[in-house]
C-alpha positions as CSV (number, residue, x, y, z in Angstrom):
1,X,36.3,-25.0,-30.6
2,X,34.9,-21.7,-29.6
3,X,34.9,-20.5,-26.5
4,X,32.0,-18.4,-25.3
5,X,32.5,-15.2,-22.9
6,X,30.8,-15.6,-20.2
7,X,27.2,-14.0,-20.8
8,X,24.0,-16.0,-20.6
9,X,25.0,-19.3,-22.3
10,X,21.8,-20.4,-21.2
11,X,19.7,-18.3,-23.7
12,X,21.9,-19.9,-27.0
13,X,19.3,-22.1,-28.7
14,X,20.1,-23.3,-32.3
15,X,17.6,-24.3,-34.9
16,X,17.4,-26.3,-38.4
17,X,16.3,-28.0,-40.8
18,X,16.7,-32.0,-41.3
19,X,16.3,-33.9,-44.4
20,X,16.9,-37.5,-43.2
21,X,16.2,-39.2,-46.4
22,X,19.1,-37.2,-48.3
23,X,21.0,-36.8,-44.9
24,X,20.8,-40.4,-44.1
25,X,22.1,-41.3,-47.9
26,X,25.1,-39.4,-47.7
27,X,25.5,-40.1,-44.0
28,X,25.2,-36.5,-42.4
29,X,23.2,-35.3,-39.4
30,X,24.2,-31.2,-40.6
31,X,21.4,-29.2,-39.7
32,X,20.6,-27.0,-42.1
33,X,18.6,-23.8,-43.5
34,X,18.3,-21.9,-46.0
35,X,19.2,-18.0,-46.3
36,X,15.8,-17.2,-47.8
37,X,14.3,-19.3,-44.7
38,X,15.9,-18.1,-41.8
39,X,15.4,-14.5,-42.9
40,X,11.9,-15.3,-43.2
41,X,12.4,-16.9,-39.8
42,X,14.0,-13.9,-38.5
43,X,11.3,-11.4,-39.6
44,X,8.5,-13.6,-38.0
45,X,10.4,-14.8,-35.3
46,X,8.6,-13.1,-31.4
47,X,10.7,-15.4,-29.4
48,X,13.9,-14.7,-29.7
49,X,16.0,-11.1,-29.2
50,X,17.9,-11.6,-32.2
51,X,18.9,-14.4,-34.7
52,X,22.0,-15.1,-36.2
53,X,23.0,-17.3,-39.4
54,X,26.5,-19.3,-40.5
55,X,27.3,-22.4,-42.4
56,X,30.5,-23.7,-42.7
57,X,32.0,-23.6,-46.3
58,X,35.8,-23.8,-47.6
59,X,37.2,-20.3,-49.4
60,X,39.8,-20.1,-51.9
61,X,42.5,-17.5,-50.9
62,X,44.7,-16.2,-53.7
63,X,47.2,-13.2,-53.0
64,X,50.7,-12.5,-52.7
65,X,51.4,-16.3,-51.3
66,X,50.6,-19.4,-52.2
67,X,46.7,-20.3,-53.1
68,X,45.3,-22.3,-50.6
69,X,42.1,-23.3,-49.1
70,X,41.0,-22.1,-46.1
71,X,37.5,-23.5,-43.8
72,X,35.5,-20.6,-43.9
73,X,32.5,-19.4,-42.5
74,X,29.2,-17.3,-44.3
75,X,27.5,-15.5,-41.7
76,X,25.0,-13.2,-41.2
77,X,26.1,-9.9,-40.0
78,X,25.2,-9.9,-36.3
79,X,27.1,-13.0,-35.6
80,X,29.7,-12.3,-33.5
81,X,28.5,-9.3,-31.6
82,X,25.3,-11.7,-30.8
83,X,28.2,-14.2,-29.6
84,X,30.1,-11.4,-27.6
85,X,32.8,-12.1,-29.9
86,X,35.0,-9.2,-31.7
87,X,38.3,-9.3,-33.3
88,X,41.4,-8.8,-32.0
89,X,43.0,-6.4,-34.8
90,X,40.9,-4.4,-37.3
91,X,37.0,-4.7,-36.9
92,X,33.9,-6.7,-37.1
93,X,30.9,-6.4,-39.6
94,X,28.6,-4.0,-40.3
95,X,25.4,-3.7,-41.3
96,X,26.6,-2.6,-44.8
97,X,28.5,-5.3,-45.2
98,X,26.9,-8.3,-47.3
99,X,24.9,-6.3,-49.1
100,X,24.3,-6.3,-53.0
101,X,27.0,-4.5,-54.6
102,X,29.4,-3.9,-51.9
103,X,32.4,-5.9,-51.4
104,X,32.7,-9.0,-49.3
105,X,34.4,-8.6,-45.7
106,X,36.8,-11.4,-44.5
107,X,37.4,-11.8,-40.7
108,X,40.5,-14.2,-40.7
109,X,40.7,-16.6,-37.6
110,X,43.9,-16.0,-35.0
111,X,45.4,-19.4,-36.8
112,X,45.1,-18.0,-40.1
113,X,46.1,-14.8,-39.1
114,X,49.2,-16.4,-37.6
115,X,50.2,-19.0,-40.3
116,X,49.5,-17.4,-43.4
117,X,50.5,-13.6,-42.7
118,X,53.0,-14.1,-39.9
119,X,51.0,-12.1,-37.5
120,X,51.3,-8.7,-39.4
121,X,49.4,-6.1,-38.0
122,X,48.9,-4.5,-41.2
123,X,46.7,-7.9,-42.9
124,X,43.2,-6.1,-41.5
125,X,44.5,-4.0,-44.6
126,X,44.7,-6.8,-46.9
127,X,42.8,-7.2,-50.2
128,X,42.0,-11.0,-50.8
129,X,41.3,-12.6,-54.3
């Protein structure tokens, strides 16, 4: 569960799109939008200060330990400042990052963080697979 700093929680609005044939078949209520449609959302959008994308997806993490699947999440840049969220040890995104040809940018969660690398301050140095 995240916990939101306090900071106008009444201005969070969420939107989506909702299938319900195909939802209702495989018996999800995800909402759900494309990249392609919530930049185009973003660009038009007058109504909101700023817009922010993430879907839930499982990574594969392969280095010096033992391969394992972590739940992950894609986001657009702007995230977790638009959130008031930043991480504890090394730093956030930028607006480079995500961009064609660079190299992606992980942001491990405390747990992860904890479990997998023992709390090593050095990890925000880490190369993953």
């Amino acid at each position: 569960m995240l916990h939101l700093p306090p900071r106008q929680h009444h201005t969070a609005n969420g939107a989506g799109t909702l299938n319900t044939e195909a939802h209702a078949a495989l018996g999800s209520h995800d909402f759900s939008v494309s990249p392609g449609t919530f930049l185009s959302w973003r660009q038009q959008a007058t109504a909101f200060e700023e817009m922010a994308f993430f879907v839930g997806t499982p990574r594969n993490i392969a280095d010096e330990g033992t391969p394992d699947v972590l739940q992950g999440v894609a986001a657009s840049t702007n995230l977790l400042p638009l959130l008031g969220v930043h991480p504890l040890l090394g730093r956030g995104f930028n607006a480079g990052d995500g961009k064609p040809g660079t190299n992606p940018v992980v942001i491990l969660s405390h747990d992860a963080w904890q479990s997998r690398y023992a709390s090593a301050p050095t990890s925000s140095d880490e190369s993953f697979v």
